[in-house]
C-alpha positions in Angstrom: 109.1 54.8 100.5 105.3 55.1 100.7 104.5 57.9 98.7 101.0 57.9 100.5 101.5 57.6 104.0 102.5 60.6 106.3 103.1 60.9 110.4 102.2 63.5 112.3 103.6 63.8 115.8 101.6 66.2 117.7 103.1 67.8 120.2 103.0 67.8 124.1 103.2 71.9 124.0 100.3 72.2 121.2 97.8 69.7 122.9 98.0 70.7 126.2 98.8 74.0 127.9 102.4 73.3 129.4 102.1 76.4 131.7 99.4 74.4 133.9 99.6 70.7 135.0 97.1 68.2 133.6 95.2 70.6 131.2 94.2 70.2 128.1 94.2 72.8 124.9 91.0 71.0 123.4 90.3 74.0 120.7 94.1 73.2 119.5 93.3 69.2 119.2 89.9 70.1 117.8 91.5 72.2 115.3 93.9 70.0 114.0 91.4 67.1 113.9 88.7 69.4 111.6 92.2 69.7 109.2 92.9 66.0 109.5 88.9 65.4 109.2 89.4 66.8 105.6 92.2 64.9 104.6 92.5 61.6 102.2 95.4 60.2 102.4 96.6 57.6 105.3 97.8 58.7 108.4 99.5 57.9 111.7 99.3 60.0 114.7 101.7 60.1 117.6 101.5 62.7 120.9 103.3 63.6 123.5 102.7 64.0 127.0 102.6 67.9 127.8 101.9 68.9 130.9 100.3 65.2 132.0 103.0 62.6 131.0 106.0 65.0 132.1 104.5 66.5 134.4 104.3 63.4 136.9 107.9 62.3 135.3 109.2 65.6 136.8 107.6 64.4 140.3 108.5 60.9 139.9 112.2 61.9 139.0 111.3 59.6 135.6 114.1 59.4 132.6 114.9 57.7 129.3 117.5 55.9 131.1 115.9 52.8 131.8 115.9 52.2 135.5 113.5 50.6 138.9 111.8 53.3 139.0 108.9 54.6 141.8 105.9 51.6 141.5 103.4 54.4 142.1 105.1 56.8 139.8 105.5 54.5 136.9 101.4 53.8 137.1 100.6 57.6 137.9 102.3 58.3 134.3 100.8 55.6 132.6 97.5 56.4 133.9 97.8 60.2 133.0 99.1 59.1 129.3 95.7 56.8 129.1 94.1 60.1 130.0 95.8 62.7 127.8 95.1 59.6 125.1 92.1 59.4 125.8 90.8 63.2 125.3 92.6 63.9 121.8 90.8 60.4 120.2 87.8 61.9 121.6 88.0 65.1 120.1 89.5 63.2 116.9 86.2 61.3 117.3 83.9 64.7 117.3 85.4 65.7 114.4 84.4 62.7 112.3 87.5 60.7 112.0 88.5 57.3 113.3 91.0 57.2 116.0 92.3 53.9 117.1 94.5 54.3 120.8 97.8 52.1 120.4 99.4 51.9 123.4 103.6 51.8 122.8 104.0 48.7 124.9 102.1 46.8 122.2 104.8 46.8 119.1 107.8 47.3 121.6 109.8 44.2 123.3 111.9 45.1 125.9 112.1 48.5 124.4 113.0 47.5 120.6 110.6 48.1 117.9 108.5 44.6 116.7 108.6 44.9 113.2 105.6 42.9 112.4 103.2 44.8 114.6 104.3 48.3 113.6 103.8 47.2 110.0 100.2 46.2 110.9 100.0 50.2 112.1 100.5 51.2 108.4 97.7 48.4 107.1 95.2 49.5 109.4 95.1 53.4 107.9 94.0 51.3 104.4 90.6 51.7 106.3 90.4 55.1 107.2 91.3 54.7 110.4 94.2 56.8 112.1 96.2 54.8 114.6 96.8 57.1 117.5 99.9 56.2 119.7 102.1 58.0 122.4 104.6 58.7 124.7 104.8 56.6 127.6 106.5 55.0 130.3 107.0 51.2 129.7 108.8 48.3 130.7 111.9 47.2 128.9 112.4 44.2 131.0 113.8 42.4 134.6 111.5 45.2 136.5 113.4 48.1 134.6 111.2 50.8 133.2 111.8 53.9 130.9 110.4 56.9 129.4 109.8 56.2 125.6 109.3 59.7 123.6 107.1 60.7 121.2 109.6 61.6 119.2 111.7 58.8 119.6 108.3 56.8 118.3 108.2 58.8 115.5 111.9 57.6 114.4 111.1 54.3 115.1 107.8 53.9 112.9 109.5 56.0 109.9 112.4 53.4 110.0 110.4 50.6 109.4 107.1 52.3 107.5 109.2 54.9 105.5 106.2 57.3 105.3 106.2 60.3 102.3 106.6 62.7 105.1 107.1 63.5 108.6 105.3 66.7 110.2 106.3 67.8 114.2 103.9 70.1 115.2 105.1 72.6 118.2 104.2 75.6 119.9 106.1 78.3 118.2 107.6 79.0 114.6 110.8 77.7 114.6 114.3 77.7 116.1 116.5 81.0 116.9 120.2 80.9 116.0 120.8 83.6 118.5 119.2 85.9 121.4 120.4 88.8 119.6 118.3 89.2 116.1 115.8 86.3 117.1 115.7 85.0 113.1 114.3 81.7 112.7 116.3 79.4 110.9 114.6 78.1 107.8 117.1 75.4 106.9 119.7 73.5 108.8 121.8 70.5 107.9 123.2 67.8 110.3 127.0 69.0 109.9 125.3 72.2 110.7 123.5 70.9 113.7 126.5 69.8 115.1 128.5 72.9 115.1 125.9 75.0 116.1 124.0 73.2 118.8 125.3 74.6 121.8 124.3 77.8 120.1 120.7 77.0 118.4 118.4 78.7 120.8 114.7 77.1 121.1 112.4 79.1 120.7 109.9 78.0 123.1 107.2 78.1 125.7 108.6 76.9 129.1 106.5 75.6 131.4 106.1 72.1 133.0 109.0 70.3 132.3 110.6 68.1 129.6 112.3 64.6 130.6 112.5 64.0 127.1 115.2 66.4 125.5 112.7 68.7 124.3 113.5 70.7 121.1 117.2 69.4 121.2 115.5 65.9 120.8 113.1 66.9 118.7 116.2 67.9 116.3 118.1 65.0 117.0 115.1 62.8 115.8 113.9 64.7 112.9 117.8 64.7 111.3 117.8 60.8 111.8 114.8 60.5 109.9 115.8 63.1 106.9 118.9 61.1 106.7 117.0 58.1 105.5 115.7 60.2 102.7 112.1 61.1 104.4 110.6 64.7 104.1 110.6 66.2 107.9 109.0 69.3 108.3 108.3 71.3 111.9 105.1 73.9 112.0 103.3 75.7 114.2 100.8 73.5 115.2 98.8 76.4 117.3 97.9 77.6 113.8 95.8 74.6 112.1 96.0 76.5 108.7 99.7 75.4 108.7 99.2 71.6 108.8 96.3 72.1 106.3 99.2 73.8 103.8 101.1 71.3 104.6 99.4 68.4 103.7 97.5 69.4 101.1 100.8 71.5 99.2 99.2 74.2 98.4 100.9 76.8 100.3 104.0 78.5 98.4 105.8 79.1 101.2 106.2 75.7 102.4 109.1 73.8 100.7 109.8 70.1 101.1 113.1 68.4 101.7 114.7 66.8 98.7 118.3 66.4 99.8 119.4 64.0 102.2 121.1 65.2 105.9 118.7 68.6 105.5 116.0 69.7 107.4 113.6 72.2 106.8 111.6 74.5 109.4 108.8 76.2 108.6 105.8 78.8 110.3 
């Protein structure tokens, strides 16, 4: 494990406003970057798409199922991923960092992670600079294309990197068991997951929608990648001070995972 290297996946609901298509939140990614501006220790950044990669997916009728999908679709949500891509390494940019786009397609062959390239991901942050990739639509081969998550990225790259930690940051504090009392769960376990999953309410923002899985996914993923023995903590990434805490470990209240199959969420 690389007791150095962290990823952060930020997410589609924190970097762009989900309630309106194709918009930005620019103070949110300026935010984060001023935290991330601070920090010296190497880094890896993945996004998601928000209200520009899912929103076209919605109109495309665009899946993870790999598929011929819509020509015009297919480059409409490539092109608004380019774009989204393009505005947070710009902000990342303002804020005196060094952001370095990486589109998926480039360390995926027909949709299976190249081990060499996404190795080269982890020598580049020896630099300073903070590779920057995405979610995105790509082609996984014979004229079939598919929807690759950003948190499905984010499993693939701890697999093979095996980072210190992994941080999800999302648009609200945490996960409700139940409509009833509304507590945030502050711990949950994969045997846990499963029992309780048709249950687990998501505490989120709805708005454009989600081709991806959404929260459900985002669970899915993050249990995968604590079961390999990585740190995986969720936060409120609307609140900057929170990945700041995080990062630096300063903050008593956050806790980091120690045992294996456990997940920790945190505000």
């Amino acid at each position: 494990m690389d007791e150095k290297l962290t990823i952060i996946k930020l997410g589609g609901s924190v970097i762009t406003n989900k309630n309106r298509p194709l918009t930005p939140n620019k103070d949110a990614i300026r935010k984060l970057a001023r935290v991330i501006s601070k920090i010296q220790i190497p880094l890896i950044i993945i996004h998601g798409g928000g209200s520009f990669g899912h929103y076209w997916s919605v109109k495309y009728d665009m899946h993870t199922k790999p598929e011929k999908y819509n020509s015009k679709g297919i480059s409409i949500v490539h092109s608004s991923m380019l774009e989204l891509n393009r505005i947070v390494t710009e902000e990342f940019s303002k804020e005196n960092t060094f952001p370095y786009s990486i589109p998926p397609f480039s360390f995926l062959s027909e949709g299976k992670p190249l081990k060499r390239k996404i190795k080269e991901l982890k020598t580049m942050t020896e630099n300073k600079i903070i590779p920057i990739t995405y979610g995105d639509v790509v082609h996984v081969g014979a004229n079939t294309y598919s929807i690759v998550s950003g948190d499905v990225l984010v499993t693939l790259l701890s697999n093979i990197l095996k980072p210190s930690k992994v941080i999800f940051t999302i648009n609200v504090d945490g996960l409700f068991n139940n409509l009833h009392d509304k507590k945030i769960i502050s711990e949950i376990n994969l045997s846990q997951f499963e029992q309780q999953k048709k249950s687990i309410i998501t505490n989120t923002v709805c708005g454009v929608g989600d081709v991806t899985g959404g929260m459900k996914r985002k669970m899915q993923e993050a249990l995968k990648i604590a079961d390999k023995g990585t740190d995986v903590i969720f936060i409120n990434g609307l609140r900057s001070g929170n990945l700041k805490n995080v990062l630096t470990q300063k903050s008593l209240k956050i806790r980091f995972l120690k045992v294996r199959n456990e997940l920790l969420i945190h505000d």
